[in-house]
N, C-alpha and C positions, 0 to 999 in steps of 0.2 A: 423410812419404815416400810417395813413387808405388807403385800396384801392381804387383806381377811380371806381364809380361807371359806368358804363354807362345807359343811356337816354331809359327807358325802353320801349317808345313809339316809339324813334327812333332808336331800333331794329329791332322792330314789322316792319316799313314803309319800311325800307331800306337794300341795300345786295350790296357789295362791289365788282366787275368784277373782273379781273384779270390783267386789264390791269389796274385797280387803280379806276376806273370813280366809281361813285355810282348811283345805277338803282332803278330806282322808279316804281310804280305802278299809275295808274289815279284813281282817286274818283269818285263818282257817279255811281258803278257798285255793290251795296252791296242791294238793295232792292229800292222797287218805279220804275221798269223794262218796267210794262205795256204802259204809256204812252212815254217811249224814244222811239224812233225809230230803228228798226235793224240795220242802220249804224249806226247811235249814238253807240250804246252797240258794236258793231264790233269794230269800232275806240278804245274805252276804253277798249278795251280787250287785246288790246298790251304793254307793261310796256316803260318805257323811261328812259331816263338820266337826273338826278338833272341839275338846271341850276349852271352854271360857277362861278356867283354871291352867290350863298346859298353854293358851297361846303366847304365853310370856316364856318359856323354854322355848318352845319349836322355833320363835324368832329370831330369838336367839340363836338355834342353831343353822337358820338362814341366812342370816344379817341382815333382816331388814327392818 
């Protein structure tokens, strides 16, 4: 049997803690900067936690 590939997109998005959770990044911080606002882009500049609800897909598209 072939190997599991994993989700080459959702390599790219996502990075695994250490205490298991998986930490995400916000969108909207890649270009079009001039009109957000400096808080807006401060806010999006700190990364988060996948919701409780999705971590059953995203593992899925990891394999772990």
């Amino acid at each position: 049997m072939p190997k599991m590939k994993t989700n080459s997109s959702a390599k790219k998005r996502f990075t695994l803690t250490g205490s298991g959770k998986i930490k995400r990044k916000h969108a909207f911080k890649r270009h079009i900067l001039t009109k957000k606002t400096t808080k807006q882009k401060r806010n999006l500049t700190h990364s988060g936690l996948i919701a409780t609800c999705d971590t059953k897909e995203v593992k899925l598209l990891l394999h772990i």
